[in-house]
GULUM-980291 format. One record per residue (C-alpha): residue number from 1; residue in three letters; chain; y, z, x. Coordinates in nm, 3 decimals. Example, Ala and Ser with C-alpha at 12.3 -4.5 7.8 and 13.67 -1.06 7.14 Angstrom:
1 ala A -0.450 0.780 1.230
2 ser A -0.106 0.714 1.367
This chain:
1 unk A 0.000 0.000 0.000
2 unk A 0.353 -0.096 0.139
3 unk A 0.627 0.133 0.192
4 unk A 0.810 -0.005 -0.091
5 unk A 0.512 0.028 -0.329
6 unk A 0.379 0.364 -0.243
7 unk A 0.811 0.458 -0.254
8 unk A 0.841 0.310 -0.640
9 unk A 0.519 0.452 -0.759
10 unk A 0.655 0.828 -0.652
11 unk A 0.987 0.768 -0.812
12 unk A 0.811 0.625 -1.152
13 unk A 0.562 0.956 -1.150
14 unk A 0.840 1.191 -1.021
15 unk A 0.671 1.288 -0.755
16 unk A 0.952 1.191 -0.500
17 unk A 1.157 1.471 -0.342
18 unk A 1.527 1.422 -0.392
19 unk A 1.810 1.529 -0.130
20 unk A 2.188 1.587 -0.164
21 unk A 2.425 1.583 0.092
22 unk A 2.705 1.737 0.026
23 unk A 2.703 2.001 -0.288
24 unk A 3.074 1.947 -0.416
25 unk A 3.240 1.762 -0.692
26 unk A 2.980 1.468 -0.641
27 unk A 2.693 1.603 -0.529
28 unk A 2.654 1.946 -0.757
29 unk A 2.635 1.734 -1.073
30 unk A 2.416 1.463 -0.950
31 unk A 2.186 1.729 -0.802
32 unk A 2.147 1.886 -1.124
33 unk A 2.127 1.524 -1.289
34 unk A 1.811 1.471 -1.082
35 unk A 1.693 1.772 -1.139
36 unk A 1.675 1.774 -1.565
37 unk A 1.501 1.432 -1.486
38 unk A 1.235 1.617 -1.362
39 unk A 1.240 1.569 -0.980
40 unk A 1.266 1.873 -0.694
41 unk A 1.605 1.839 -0.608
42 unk A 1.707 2.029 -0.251
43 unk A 2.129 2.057 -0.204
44 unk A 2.215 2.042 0.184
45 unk A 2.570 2.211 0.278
46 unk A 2.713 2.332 0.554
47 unk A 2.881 2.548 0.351
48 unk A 2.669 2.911 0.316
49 unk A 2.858 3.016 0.053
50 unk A 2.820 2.740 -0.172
51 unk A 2.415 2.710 -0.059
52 unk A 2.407 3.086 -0.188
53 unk A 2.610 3.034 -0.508
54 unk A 2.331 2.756 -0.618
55 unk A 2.056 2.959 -0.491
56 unk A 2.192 3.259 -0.737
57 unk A 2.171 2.987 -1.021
58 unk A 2.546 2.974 -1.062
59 unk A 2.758 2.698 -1.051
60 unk A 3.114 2.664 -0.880
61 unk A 3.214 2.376 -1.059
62 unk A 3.385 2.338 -1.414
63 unk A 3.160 2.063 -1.508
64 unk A 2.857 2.219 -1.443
65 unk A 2.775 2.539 -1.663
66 unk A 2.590 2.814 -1.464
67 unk A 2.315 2.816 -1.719
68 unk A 2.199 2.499 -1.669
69 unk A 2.185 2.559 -1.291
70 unk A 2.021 2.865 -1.357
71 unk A 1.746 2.737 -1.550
72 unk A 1.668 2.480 -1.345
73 unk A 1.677 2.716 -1.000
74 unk A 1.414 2.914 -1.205
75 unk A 1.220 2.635 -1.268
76 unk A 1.166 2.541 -0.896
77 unk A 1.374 2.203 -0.963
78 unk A 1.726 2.290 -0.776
79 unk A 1.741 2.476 -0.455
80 unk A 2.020 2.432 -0.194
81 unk A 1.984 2.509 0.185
82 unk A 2.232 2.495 0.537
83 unk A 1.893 2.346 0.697
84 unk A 1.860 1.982 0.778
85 unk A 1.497 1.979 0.872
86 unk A 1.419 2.056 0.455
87 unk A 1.477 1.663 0.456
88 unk A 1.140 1.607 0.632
89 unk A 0.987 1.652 0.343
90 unk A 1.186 1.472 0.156
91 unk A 1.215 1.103 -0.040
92 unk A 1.511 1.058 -0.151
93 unk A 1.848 1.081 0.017
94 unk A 2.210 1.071 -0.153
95 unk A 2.491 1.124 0.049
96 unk A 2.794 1.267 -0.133
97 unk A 3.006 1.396 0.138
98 unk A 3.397 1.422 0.156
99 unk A 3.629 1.089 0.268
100 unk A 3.993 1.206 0.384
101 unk A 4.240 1.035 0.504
102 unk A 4.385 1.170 0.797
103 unk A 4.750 1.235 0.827
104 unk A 4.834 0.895 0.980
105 unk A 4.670 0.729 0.738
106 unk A 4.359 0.633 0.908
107 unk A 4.042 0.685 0.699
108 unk A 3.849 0.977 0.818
109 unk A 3.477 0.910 0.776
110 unk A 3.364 1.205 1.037
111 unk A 3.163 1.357 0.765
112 unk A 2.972 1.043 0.687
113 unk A 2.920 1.047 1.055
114 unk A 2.807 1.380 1.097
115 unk A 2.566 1.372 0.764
116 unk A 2.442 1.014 0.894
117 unk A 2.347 1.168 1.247
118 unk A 2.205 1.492 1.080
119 unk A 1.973 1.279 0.898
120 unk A 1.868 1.037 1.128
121 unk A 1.674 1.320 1.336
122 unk A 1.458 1.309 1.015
123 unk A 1.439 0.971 0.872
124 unk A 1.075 0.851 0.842
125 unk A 0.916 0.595 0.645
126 unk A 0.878 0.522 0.290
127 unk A 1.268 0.704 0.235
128 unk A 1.576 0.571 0.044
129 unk A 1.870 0.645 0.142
130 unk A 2.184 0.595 -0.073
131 unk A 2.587 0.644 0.027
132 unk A 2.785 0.743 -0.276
133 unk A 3.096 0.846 -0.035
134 unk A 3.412 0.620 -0.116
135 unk A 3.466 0.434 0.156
136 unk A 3.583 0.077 0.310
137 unk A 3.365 -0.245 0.283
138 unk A 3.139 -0.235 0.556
139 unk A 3.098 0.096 0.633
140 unk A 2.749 0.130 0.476
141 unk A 2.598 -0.183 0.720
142 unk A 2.814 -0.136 1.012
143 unk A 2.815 0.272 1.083
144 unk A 2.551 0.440 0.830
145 unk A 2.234 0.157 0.926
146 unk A 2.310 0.108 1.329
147 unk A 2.332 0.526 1.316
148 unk A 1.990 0.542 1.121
149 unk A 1.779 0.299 1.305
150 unk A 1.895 0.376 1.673
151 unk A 1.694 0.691 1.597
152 unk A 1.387 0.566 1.509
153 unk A 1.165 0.267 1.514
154 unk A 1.185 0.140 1.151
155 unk A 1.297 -0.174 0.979
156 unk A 1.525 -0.173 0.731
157 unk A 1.380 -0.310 0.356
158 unk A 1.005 -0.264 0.460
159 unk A 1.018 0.120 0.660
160 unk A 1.327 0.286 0.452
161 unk A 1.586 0.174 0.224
162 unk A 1.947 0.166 0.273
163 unk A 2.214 0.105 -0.005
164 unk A 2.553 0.193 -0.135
165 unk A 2.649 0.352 -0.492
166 unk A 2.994 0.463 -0.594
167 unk A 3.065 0.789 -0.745
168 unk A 3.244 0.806 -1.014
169 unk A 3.311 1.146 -1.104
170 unk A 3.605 1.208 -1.335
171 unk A 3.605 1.591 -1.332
172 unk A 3.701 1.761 -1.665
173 unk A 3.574 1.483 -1.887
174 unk A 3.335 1.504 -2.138
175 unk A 3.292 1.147 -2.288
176 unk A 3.166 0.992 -1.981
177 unk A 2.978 1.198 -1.723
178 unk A 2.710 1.136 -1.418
179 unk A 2.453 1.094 -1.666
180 unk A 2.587 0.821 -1.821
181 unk A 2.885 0.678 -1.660
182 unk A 2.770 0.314 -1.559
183 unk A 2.574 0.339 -1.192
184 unk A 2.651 0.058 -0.961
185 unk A 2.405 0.017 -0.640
186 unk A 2.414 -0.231 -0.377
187 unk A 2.167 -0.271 -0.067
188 unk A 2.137 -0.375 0.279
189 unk A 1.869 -0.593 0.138
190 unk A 1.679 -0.702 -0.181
191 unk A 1.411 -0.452 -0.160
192 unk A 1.664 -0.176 -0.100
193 unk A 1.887 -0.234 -0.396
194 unk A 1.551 -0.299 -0.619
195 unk A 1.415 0.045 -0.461
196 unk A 1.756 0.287 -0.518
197 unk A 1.803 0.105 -0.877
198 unk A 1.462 0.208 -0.985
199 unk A 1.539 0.557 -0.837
200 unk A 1.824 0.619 -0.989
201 unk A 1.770 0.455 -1.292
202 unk A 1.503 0.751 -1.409
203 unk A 1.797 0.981 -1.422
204 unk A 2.061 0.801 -1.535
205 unk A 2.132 0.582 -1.883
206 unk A 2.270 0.295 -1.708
207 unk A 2.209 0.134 -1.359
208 unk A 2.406 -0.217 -1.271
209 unk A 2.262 -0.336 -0.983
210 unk A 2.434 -0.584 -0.720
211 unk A 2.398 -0.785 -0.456
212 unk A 2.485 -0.585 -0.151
213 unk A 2.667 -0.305 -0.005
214 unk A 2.942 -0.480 0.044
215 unk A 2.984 -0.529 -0.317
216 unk A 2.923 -0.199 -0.433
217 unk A 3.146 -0.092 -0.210
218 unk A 3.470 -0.284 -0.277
219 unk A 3.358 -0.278 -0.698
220 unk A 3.510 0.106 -0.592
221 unk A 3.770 0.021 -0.428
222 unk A 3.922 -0.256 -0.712
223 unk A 3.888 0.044 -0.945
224 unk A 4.064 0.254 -0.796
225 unk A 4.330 0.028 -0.652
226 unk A 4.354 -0.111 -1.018
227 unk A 4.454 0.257 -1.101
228 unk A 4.665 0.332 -0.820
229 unk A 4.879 -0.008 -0.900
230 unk A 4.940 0.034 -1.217
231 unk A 5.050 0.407 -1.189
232 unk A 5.290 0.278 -0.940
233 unk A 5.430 0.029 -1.133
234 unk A 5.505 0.245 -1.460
235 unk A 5.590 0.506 -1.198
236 unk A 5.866 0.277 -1.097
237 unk A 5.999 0.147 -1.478
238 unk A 6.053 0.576 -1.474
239 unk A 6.308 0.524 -1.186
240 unk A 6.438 0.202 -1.354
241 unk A 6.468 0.347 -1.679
242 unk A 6.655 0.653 -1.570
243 unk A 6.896 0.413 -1.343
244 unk A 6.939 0.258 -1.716
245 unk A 6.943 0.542 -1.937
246 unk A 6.651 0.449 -2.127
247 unk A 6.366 0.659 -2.263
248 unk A 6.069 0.561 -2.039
249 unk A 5.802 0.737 -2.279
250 unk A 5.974 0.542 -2.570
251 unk A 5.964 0.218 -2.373
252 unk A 5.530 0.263 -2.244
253 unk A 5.481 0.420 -2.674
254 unk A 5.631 0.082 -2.786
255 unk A 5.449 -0.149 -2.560
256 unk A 5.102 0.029 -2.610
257 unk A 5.142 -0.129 -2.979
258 unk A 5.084 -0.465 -2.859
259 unk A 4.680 -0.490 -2.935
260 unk A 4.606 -0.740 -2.649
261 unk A 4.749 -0.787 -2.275
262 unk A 4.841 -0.455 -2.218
263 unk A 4.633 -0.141 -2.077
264 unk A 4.880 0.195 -2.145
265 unk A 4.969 0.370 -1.814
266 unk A 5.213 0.645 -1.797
267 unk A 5.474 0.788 -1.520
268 unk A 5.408 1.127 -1.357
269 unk A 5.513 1.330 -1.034
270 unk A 5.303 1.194 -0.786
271 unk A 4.900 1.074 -0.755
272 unk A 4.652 1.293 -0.702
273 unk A 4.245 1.368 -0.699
274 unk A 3.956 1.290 -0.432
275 unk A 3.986 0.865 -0.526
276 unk A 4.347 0.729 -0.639
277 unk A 4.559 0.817 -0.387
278 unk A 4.301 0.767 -0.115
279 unk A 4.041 0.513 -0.138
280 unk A 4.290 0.201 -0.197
281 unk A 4.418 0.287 0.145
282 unk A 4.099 0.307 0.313
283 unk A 4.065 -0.132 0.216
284 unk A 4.441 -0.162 0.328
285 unk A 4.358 -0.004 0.649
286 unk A 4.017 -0.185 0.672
287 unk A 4.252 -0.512 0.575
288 unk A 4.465 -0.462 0.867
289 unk A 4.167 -0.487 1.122
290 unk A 4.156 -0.900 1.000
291 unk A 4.550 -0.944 1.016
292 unk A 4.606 -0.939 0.661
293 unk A 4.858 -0.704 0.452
294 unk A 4.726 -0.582 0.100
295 unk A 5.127 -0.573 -0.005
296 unk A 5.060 -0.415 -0.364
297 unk A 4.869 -0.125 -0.227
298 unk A 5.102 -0.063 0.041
299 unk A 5.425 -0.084 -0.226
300 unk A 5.208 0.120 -0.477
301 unk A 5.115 0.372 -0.237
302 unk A 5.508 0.393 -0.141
303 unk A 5.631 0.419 -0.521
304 unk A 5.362 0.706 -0.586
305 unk A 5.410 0.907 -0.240
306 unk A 5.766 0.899 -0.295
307 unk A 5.775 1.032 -0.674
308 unk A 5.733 1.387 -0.555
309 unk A 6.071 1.373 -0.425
310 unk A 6.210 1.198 -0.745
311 unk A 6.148 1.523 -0.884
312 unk A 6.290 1.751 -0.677
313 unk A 6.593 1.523 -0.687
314 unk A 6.594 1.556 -1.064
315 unk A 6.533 1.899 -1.107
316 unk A 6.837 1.926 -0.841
317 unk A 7.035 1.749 -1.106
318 unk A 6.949 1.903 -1.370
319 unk A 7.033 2.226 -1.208
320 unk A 7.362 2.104 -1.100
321 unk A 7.454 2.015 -1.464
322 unk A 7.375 2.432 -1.536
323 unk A 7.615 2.525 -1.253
324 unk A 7.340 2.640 -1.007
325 unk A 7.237 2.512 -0.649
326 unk A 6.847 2.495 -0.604
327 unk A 6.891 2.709 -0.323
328 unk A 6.823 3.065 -0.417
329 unk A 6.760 2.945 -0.767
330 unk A 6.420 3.107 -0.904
331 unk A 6.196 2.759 -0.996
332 unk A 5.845 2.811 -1.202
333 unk A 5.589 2.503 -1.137
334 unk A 5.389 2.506 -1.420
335 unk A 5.030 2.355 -1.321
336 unk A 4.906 2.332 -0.969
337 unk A 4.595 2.073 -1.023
338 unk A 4.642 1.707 -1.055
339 unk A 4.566 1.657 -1.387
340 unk A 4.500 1.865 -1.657
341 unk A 4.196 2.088 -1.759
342 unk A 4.033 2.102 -1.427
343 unk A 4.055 2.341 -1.142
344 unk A 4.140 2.035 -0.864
345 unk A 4.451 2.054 -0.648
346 unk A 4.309 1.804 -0.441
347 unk A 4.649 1.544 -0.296
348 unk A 4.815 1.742 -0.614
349 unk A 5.155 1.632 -0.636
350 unk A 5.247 1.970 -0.711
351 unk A 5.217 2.136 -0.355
352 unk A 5.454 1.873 -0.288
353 unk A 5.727 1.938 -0.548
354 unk A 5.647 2.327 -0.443
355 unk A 5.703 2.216 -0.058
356 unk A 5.997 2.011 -0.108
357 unk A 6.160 2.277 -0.308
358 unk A 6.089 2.569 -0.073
359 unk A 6.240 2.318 0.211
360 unk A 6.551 2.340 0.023
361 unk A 6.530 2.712 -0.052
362 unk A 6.435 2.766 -0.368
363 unk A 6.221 3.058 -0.487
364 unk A 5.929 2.905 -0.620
365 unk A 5.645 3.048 -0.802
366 unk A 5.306 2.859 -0.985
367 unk A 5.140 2.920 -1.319
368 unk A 4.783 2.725 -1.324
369 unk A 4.495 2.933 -1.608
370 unk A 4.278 2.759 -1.370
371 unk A 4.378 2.784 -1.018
372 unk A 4.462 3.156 -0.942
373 unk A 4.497 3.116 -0.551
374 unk A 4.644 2.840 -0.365
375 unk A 4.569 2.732 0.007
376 unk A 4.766 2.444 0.122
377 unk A 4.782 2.415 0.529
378 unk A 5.048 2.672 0.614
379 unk A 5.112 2.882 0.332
380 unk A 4.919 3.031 0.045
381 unk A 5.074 3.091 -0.270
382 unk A 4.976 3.357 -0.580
383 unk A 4.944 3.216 -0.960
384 unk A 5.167 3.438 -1.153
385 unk A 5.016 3.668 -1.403
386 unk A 5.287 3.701 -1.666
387 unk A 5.336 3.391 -1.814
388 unk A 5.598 3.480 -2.068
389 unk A 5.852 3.685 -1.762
390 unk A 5.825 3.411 -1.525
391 unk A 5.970 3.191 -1.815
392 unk A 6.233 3.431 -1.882
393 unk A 6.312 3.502 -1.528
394 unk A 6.290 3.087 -1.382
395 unk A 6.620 2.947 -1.322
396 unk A 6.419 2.599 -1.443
397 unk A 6.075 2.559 -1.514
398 unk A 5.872 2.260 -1.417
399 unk A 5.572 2.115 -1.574
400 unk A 5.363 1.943 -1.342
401 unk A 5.031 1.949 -1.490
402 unk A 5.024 1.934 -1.873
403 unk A 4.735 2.186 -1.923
404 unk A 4.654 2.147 -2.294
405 unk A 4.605 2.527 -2.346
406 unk A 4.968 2.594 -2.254
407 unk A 5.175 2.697 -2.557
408 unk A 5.497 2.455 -2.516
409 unk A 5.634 2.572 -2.804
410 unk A 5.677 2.893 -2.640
411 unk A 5.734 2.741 -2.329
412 unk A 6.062 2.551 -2.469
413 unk A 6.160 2.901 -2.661
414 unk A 6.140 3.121 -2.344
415 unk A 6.294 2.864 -2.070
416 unk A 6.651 2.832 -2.000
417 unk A 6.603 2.485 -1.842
418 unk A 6.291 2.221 -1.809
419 unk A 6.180 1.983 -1.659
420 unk A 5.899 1.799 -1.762
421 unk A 5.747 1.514 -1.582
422 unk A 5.450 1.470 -1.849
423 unk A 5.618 1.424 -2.125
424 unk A 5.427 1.757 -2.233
425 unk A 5.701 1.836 -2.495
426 unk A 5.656 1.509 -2.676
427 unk A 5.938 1.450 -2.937
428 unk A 6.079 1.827 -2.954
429 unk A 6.168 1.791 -2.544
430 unk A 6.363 1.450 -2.655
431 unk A 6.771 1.502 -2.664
432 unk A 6.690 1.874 -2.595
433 unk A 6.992 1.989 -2.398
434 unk A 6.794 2.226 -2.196
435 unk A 6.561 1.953 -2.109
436 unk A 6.537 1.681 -1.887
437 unk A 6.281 1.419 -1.882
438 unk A 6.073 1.225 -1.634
């Protein structure tokens, strides 16, 4: 029996042993996808803390509940470990590990490095392997395969199979989740796209399988850079409108009437989240390596990096028109994650508004139900406790994140001045004189 064979007959009986690498927004709820499929699922993390949460049967992650983690820890199906070597016994390989940028820009793929050499000391035959990591086109043939085969003697398609498959993890939602959000997989070859759709195909409702790598991995990036455009350009009609006085949340309500040709995107501080604001850069950069300039992303990306300080410079306004400086004035950012509902401040726009604000010497405090502690490179910052005070007490408040829990009635009773960037307030924040609109 061929590798391939013997491979497809232990994912059709479940017998295969599944691997994540990487236990985070990605690779928690996967695991636990695999897992109510019926495989043994093992979670591989650096992290001890996280491998011990799982272990527990708890879950660190909103979209998870701990009682479905639980009951599958107790069933033997989910364990999680620090320890590399557990993938010698294992089948199945999905590697869901973090891709940064780093502060120049550059895409940072050391942890799709370091998980890549990790596993190559235990690579054998008759294993799939499958990157779910956002990355650039290319990065799946050119750095995971050389990494995995330089370690061992085994072909590629016959020995083990290589492929790519996009995550597409929208935390918070309910409608569409791992289980049966759309999977996409590509391979290095025909045999390892038909072997990674079949796996992942008896855990999931819906598998679209393409040619290659390459195509999985740039079906991603179009997404996202579909998203990230788009955002930028209604991000810009807000700084056109308010150049022309006009109601930009009128102007997007009106056009979203039109029942064909038009997809409704709306204006906001900044981007944010693990994909938007990142992965469209990582095929600019690749982009630049062949002499070519993707000019939307590169405009896009501008628009949206610089809308953090379009806020600041309107909240400085509005303050202005109260009589007040922004230094010393006592500013409450209401919502630290970047978007609502979800405990994420990943690239939130709001550590920049709170950043730029502090630079010009404001007293700012946070309000986030879901983010009580906030870590952001140099300085750490508290969630107040007393919602209701720090209205009373803010000089302006500042809605970042539009939490749908938060009260805004009582929000536009207790504040002396707003500013909302969400249009949170709808219609009663319109020709409110102590608010001022995105």
């Amino acid at each position: 029996m061929t590798h391939k064979r013997d491979l497809l007959q232990k994912i059709e009986n479940r017998t295969a042993k599944v691997a994540i690498l990487g236990m985070g927004y990605v690779g928690l709820p996967l695991a636990v996808v695999f897992a109510e499929a019926g495989f043994e699922v093992v979670g591989i993390d650096p992290i001890q803390e996280k491998v011990d949460i799982v272990n527990r049967g708890e879950s660190y992650i909103l979209d998870v509940p701990t009682q479905q983690v639980k009951a599958l820890v107790e069933k033997g199906l989910l364990k999680a470990t620090t320890d590399f070597s557990a993938l010698d016994n294992v089948d199945a390989v999905s590697i869901c590990v973090p891709t940064p940028l780093r502060k120049t820009g550059d895409p940072d793929l050391s942890f799709i490095v370091s998980a890549t050499e990790a596993l190559s000391k235990h690579i054998h035959a008759g294993m799939v392997v499958v990157l779910e990591s956002s990355t650039y086109p290319g990065t799946t043939r050119e750095l995971v395969l050389p990494k995995l085969e330089e370690c061992c003697q085994l072909t590629v398609g016959e020995d083990f199979f290589l492929a790519f498959s996009p995550e597409r993890v929208d935390p918070g939602r309910e409608d569409w989740t791992t289980i049966n959000t759309p999977k996409v997989v590509g391979g290095i070859t025909e045999n390892c796209s038909e072997v990674s759709a079949a796996w992942y195909a008896m855990a999931l409702e819906t598998v679209v399988p393409v040619t290659t790598t390459e195509v999985a991995e740039m079906a991603k990036l179009l997404e996202n850079t579909f998203r990230m455009i788009n955002i930028g350009l209604v991000n810009e009609l807000a700084i056109m409108c308010d150049r022309l006085k006009v109601d930009v949340w009128e102007v997007i309500d009106a056009a979203a009437t039109k029942p064909f040709g038009f997809m409704k995107f709306t204006p906001g501080p900044g981007l944010g989240g693990h994909c938007i604001p990142i992965d469209p850069l990582y095929l600019s950069w690749k982009l630049k390596s062949l002499n070519y300039n993707a000019r939307f992303i590169e405009l896009a990306s501008e628009i949206n990096t610089n809308m953090p300080r379009f806020v600041v410079n309107k909240i400085q306004d509005a303050l202005n028109n109260h009589g007040k400086p922004v230094k010393n004035s006592k500013i409450l950012v209401l919502g630290a994650a970047y978007k609502p509902d979800i405990d994420d401040v990943r690239e939130s726009p709001s550590l920049d508004v709170i950043h730029l604000l502090e630079q010009k010497g404001a007293f700012v405090e946070y309000h986030d139900p879901f983010i009580p502690h906030i870590t952001h490179e140099d300085w750490e910052m508290e969630s107040i406790t007393d919602l209701e005070a720090g209205l009373k007490n803010a000089d302006c408040v500042v809605i970042v994140t539009n939490h749908t829990q938060y009260d805004y009635e009582r929000i536009l009773a207790y504040s002396k001045l707003i500013v909302d960037t969400r249009n949170a307030l709808g219609k009663k924040g319109r020709n409110h004189p102590n608010v001022v609109r995105l």
